[in-house]
C-alpha positions as CSV (number, residue, x, y, z in Angstrom):
1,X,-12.4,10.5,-35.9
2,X,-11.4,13.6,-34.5
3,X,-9.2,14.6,-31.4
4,X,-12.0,15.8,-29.7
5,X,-14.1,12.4,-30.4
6,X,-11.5,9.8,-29.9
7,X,-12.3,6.3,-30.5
8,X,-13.7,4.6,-27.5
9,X,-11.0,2.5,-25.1
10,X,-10.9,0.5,-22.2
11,X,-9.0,2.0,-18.8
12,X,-7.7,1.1,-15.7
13,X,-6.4,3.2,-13.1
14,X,-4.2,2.2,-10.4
15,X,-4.4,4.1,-7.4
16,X,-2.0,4.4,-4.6
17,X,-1.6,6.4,-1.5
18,X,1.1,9.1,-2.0
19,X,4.4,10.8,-1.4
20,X,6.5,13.7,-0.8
21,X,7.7,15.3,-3.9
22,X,11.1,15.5,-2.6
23,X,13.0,14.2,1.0
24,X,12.6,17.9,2.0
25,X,10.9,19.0,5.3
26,X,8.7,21.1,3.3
27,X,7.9,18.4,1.0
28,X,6.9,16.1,3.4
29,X,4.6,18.9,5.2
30,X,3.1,19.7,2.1
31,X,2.8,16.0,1.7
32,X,1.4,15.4,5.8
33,X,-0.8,18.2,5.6
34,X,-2.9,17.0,2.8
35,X,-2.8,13.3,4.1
36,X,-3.7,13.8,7.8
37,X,-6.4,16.7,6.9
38,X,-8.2,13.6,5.2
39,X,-11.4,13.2,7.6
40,X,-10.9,8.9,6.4
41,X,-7.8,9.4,7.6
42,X,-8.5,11.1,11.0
43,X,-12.2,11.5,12.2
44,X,-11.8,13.5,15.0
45,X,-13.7,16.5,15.7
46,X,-11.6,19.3,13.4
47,X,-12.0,21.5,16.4
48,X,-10.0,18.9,18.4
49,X,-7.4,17.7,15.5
50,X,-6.4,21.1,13.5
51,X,-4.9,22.5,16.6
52,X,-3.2,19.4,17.2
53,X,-1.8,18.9,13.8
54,X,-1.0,22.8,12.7
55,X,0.3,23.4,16.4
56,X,2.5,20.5,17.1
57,X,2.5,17.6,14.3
58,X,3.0,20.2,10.8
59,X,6.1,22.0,12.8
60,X,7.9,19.1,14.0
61,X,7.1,15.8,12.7
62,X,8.1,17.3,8.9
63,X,12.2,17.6,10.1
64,X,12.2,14.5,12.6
65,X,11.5,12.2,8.9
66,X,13.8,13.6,6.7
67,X,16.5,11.3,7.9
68,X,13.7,8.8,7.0
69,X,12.8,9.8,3.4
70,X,16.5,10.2,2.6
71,X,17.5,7.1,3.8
72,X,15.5,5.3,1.3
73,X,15.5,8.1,-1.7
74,X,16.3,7.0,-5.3
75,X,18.4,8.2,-7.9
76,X,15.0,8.1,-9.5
77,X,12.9,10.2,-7.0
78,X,10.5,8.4,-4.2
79,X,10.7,4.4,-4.1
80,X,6.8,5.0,-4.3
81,X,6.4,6.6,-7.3
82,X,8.9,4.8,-9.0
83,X,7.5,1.3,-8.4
84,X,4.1,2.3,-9.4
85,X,4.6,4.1,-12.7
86,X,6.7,0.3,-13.0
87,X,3.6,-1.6,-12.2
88,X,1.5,0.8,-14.7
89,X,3.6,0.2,-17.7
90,X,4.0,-3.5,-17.0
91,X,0.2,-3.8,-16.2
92,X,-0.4,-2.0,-20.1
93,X,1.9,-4.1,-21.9
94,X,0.6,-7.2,-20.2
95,X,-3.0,-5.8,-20.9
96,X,-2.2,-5.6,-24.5
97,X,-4.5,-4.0,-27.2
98,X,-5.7,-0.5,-26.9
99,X,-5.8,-0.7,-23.1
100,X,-4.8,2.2,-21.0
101,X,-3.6,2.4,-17.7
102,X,-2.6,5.5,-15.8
103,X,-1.7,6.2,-12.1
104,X,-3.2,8.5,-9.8
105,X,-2.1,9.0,-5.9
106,X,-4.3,9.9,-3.3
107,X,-2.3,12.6,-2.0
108,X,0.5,14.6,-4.4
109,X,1.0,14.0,-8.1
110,X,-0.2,12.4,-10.1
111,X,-3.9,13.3,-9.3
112,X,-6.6,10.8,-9.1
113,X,-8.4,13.4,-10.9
114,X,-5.6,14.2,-13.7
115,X,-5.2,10.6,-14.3
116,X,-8.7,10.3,-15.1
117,X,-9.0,13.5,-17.0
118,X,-6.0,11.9,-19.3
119,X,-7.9,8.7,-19.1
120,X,-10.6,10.1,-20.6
121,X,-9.0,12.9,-23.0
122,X,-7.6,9.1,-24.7
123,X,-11.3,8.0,-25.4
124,X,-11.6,5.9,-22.1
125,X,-15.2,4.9,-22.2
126,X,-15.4,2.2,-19.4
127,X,-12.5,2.4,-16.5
128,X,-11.5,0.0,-14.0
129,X,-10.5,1.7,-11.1
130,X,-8.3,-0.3,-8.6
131,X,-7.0,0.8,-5.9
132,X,-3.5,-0.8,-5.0
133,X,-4.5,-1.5,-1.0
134,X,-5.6,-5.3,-0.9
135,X,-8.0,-5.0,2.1
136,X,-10.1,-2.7,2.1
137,X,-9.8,0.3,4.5
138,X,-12.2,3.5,4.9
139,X,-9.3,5.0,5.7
140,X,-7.1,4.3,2.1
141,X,-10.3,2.8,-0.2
142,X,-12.5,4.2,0.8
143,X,-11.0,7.6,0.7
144,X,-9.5,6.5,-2.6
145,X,-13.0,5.8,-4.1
146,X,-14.4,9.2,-2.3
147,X,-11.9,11.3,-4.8
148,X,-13.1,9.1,-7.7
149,X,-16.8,9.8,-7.1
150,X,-15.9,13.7,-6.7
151,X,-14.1,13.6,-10.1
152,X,-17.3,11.5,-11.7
153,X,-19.4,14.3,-10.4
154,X,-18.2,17.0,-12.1
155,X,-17.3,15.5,-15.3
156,X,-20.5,15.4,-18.2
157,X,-18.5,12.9,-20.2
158,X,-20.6,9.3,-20.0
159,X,-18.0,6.6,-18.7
160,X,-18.7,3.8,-16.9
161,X,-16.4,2.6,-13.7
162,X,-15.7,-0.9,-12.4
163,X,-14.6,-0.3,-9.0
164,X,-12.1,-3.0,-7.3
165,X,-12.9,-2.9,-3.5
166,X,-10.2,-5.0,-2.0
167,X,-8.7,-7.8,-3.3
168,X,-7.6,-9.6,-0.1
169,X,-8.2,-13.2,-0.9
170,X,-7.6,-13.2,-4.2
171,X,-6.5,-16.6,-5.3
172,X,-3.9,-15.0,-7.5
173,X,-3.0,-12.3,-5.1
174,X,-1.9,-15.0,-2.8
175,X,-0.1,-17.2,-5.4
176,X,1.6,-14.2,-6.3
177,X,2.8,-13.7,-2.2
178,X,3.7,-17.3,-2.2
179,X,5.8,-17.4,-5.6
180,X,7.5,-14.2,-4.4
181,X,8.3,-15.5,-1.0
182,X,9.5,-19.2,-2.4
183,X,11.9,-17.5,-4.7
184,X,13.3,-15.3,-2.3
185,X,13.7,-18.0,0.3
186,X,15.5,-20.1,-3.0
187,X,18.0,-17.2,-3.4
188,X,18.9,-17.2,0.0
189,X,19.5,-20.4,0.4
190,X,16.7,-21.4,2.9
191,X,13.4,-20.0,4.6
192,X,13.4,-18.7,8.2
193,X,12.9,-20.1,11.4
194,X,9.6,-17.8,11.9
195,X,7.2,-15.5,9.4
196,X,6.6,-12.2,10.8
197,X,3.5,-11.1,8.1
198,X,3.1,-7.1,8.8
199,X,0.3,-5.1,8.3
200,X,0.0,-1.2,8.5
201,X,-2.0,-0.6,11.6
202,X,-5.2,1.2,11.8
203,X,-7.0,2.8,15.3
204,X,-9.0,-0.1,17.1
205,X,-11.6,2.3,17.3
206,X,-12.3,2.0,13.1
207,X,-12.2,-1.8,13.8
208,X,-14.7,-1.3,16.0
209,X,-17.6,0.8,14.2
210,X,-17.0,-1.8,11.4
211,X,-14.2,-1.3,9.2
212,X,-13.6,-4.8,7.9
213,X,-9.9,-4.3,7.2
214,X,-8.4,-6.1,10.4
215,X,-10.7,-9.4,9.5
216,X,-9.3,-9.0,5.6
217,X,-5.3,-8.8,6.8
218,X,-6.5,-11.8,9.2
219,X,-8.0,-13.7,5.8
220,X,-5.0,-12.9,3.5
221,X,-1.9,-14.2,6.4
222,X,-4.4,-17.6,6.9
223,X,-4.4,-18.4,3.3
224,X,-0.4,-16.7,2.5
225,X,0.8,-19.2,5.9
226,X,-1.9,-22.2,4.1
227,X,-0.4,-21.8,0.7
228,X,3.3,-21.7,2.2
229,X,2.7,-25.1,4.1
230,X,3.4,-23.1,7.4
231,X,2.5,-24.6,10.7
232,X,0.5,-21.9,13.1
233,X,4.0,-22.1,15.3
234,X,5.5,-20.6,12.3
235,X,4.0,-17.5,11.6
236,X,3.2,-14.6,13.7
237,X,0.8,-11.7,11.9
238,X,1.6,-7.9,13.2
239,X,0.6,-4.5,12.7
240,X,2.9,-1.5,11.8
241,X,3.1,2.3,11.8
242,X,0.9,3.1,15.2
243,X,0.5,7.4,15.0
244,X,-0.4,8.8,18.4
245,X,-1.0,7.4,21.8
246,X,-4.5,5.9,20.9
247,X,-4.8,1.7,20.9
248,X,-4.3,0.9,17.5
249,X,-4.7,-2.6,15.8
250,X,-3.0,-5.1,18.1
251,X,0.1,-7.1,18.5
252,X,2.3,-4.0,17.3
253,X,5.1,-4.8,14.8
254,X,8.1,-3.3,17.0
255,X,6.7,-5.2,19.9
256,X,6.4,-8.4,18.4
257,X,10.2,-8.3,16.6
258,X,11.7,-7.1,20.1
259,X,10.0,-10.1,21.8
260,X,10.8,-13.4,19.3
261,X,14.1,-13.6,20.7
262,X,12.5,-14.4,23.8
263,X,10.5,-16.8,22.3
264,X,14.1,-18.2,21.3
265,X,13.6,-16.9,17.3
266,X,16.1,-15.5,16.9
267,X,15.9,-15.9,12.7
268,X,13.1,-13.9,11.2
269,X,11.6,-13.4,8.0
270,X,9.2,-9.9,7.7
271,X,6.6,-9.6,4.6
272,X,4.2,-6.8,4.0
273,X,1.4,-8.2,2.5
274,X,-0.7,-5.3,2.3
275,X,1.7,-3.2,0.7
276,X,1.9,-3.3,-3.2
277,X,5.0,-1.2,-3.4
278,X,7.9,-0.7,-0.9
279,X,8.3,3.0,0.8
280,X,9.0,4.5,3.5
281,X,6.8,2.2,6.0
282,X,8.5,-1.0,4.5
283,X,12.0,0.1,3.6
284,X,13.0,2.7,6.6
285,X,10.4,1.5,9.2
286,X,11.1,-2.4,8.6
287,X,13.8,-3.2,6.7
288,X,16.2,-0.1,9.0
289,X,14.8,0.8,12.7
290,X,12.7,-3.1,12.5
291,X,16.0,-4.8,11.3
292,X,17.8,-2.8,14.5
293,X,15.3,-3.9,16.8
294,X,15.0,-7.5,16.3
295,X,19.3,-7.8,16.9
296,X,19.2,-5.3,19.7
297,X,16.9,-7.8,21.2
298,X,19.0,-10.7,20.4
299,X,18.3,-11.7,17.2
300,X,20.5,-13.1,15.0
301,X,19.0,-13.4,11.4
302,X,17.1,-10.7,10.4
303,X,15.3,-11.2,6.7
304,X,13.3,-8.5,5.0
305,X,11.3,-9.8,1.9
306,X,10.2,-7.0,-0.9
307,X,6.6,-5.7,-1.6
308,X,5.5,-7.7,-4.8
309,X,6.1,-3.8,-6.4
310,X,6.2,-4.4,-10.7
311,X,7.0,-8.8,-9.9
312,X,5.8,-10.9,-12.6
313,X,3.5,-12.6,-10.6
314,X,2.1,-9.2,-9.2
315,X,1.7,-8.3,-12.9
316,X,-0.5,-11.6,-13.3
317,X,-2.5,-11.1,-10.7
318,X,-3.2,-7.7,-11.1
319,X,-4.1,-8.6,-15.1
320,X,-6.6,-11.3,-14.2
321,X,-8.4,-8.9,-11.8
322,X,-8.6,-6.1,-14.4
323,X,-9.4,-8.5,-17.0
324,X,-12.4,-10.3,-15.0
325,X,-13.7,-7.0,-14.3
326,X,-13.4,-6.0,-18.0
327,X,-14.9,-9.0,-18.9
């Protein structure tokens, strides 16, 4: 068989949201520009949001996170990037056979698109495409999946895709929480007094004209807090990384931490289960500036538990899913 003809292969590609190429302030504007001119992302009027974002966000917001982005900066590059091109090559080996897997990002590089093309170029004739967001969100699937139907578009190559919509209730997505957060409760010696589960917030307003993704965040702390034995006293569910003064999902993460020690918690525990790979929004805005807020409010214990990022039990659960859709 020729190069050009190569012998047909099964695919999967993981997709995740993005990153700056560097902690730079023109990194991260090249990186904010693409992500917040994303019409999933923000669906304002352009005539209302460009001005808002060229005018005052692009200028300034750029230089305010580079303190941010540096704080949690690799040896390696973005904690992002790293983890995923982890969770790819784990993903293959456990795959096995003449599966390939490739990563694309939503916004930066690797392209969805280049990841495809590559997919494709190594006789890819069937691809399951999964997006790494467990619920589903027009605003990171959806927009995911929009770039994949773009690509399929303009390519004339027959190849059929298996698309992954959310994965929220998985039954081992949530084994794979709960092994994750026994063993890290094992290594410290004991659990906390109190759960803080964390979601990355979206505007009430998407919630409201039917994006499913509060109900799914909702479904996935019910069964995590069921699976963990955890009494409804025990757990509180959250939502993280509000942008702009509009009401987003509600009770907000910051809130919530600086009011437990009212509540007389003053030993917390915070997992992101929608997150499949720490960055910035769980290292820096949780594990830093959360951390801070829960002891300046009189907090004593403050516990942040990892993303699942390239875990064996991620690996599992991310293998059965591409394998049932495979099958």
């Amino acid at each position: 068989m020729s190069e050009s003809q190569p012998t047909a292969r099964d695919g999967v590609l993981l997709i995740n949201l993005g990153t700056p190429e560097a902690p730079t302030a023109p990194a991260i504007r090249r990186y904010l520009r693409e992500f917040l001119s994303d019409r999933r992302v923000v669906n304002l009027p352009r005539v209302l949001w460009l001005p808002v974002l060229y005018g005052f966000i692009l200028p300034w917001r750029p230089r305010r996170l580079t303190q941010a982005y540096a704080a949690v900066w690799t040896a390696e590059g973005s904690p992002l990037r790293v983890i995923a091109a982890r969770q790819a090559a784990a993903l293959k080996t456990a795959l096995g056979g003449n599966t390939l897997v490739a990563l694309g990002l939503r916004y930066g590089r690797p392209a969805i698109a280049e990841a495809l093309d590559a997919l494709l170029h190594e006789g890819a004739s069937r691809i399951v495409v999964l997006p790494l967001y467990p619920q589903y969100s027009a605003t990171t699937t959806a927009s995911a999946l929009d770039t994949v139907g773009d690509w399929q578009r303009t390519r004339s190559a027959s190849v059929a895709l298996h698309i992954v919509n959310d994965y929220h209730d998985d039954a081992g997505y949530i084994a794979a929480l709960a092994d994750h957060v026994h063993e890290h409760w094992h290594a410290r010696g004991r659990g906390p007094a109190h759960l803080l589960m964390s979601f990355h917030g979206i505007p009430q307003r998407y919630v409201d004209a039917g994006d499913p993704y509060a109900d799914q965040c909702r479904r996935t702390s019910a069964l995590l807090a069921q699976k963990l034995g955890l009494a409804d006293t025990q757990w509180t569910l959250a939502f993280q990384s509000r942008l702009g003064k509009a009401q987003w999902l509600q009770p907000y993460t910051g809130d919530t931490l600086a009011r437990l020690p009212e509540r007389g918690i003053k030993d917390v525990g915070v997992i992101c289960p929608g997150f499949s790979a720490d960055c910035l929004e769980t290292l820096e805005e949780i594990g830093l500036r959360g951390r801070e807020t829960f002891l300046t409010a009189g907090g004593l214990y403050f516990d942040y538990l990892p993303a699942l990022n390239a875990h064996p039990a991620h690996i599992r659960a991310l293998t059965g899913i591409v394998s049932r859709q495979l099958s």
